[in-house]
N, C-alpha and C positions, 0 to 999 in steps of 0.2 A: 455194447462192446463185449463179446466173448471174453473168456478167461484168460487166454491165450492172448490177446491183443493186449490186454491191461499188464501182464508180464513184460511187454516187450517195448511199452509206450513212455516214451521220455515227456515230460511234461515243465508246463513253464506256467505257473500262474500269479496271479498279482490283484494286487487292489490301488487304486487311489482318489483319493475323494481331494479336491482341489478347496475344498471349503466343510470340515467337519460340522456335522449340526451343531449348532448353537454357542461354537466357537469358529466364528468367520474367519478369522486372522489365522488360522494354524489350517496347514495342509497334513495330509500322509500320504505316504505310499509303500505299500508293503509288497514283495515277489518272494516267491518260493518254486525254487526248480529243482528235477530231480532226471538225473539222465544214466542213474544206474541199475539199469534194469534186472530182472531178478529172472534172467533168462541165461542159459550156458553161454549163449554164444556173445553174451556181454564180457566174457573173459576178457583179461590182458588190455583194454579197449578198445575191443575190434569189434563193436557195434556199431554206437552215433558217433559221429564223426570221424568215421571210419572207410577207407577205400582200397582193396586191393593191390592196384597195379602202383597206386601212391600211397602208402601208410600214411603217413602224415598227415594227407588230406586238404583239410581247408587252414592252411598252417601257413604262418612265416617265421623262420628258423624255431619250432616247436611250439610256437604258439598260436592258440584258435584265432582266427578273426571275429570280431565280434561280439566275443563272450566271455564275461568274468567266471562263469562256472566250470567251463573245461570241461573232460574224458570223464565218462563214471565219477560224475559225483551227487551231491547233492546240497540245497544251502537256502538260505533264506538273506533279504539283506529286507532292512526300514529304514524310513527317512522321515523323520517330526519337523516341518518347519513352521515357524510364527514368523508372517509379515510383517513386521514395524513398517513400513511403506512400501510401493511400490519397488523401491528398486534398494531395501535394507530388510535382513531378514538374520534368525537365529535359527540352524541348523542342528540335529543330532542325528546321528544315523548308527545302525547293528549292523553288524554283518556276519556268517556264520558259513563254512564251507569246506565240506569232508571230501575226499578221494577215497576211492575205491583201495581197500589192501590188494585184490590184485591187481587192481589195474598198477599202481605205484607201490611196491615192495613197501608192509607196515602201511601204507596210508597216507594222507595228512589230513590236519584240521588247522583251520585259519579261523579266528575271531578278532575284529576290529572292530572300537569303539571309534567314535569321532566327534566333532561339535566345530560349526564354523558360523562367526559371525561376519556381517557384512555393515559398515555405517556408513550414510553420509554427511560430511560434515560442508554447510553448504551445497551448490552445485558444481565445484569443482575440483570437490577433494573425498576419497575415498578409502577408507580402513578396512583390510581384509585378516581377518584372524580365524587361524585351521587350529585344530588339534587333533591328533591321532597315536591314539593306544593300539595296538596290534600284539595279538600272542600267537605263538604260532608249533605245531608241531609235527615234524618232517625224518622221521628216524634216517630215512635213507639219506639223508642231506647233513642231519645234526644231531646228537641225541640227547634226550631232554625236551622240553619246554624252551621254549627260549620268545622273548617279546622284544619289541621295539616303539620305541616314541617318538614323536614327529609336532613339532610348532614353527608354526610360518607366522610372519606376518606380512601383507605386500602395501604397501600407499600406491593410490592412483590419483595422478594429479588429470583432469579434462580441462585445458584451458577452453577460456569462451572465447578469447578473441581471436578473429582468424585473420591470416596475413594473406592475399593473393601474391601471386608474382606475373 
């Protein structure tokens, strides 16, 4: 790849091992993209994901399809999960992700922590617990630092028996 290509080349890369050596039970997966190229004509965001006769592009009402990383930026997210069975598990995940100063006046940068578990209690009964730390900083939006915190819990009941009609 020329010099020139590697300036202008958006990239998405990642890892995940479904079974860590010599601890079975814990999965990862790690991704680091980076789509702010370090060419001019990445200005303003008018490179990836980017079309002439449609600004917007691959967009509904401003937002990408399909991707948590957006216009000019760049970011890494991780996910640690332990098996306790089949269908129970304990989660944590990073997540890290800058905007371009020009492309969005000032910037942003997003950082969120998180941890979710899952239990089953029996086969009909099911306990879901989130948590999410989030800090965030948006000058053009807010000024400051500013974070937010998030805890769910959901019960799922599967009954067994089934009724026809």
């Amino acid at each position: 790849m020329s010099r020139r290509s590697r300036r202008r080349a958006a990239f998405r890369t990642g890892l995940y091992l479904s079974h860590v050596p010599a601890v079975p039970k814990l999965d990862l997966r790690v991704e680091a993209v980076m789509d702010d190229q370090s060419t001019t004509r990445s200005l303003l965001g008018q490179f990836t994901y980017y079309e002439g006769q449609v600004p917007h592009g691959y967009t509904n009402k401003g937002q990408i399809f399909g991707d948590w990383m957006g216009r000019e930026a760049k970011g890494g997210q991780a996910w640690a999960t332990w098996h306790l069975s089949g269908n129970e598990w304990i989660q944590a995940s990073y997540r890290n992700q800058k905007a371009a100063r020009d492309f969005i006046a000032g910037g942003t940068t997003l950082n969120d922590v998180s941890a979710q578990v899952v239990k089953r209690f029996g086969k009909d009964l099911e306990l879901k617990g989130n948590f999410t730390y989030e800090d965030y900083l948006a000058p053009i939006y807010l000024s400051g630092k500013r974070s937010v915190t998030n805890t769910s819990f959901q019960l799922t009941w599967y009954p067994t028996r089934k009724i026809s009609f």
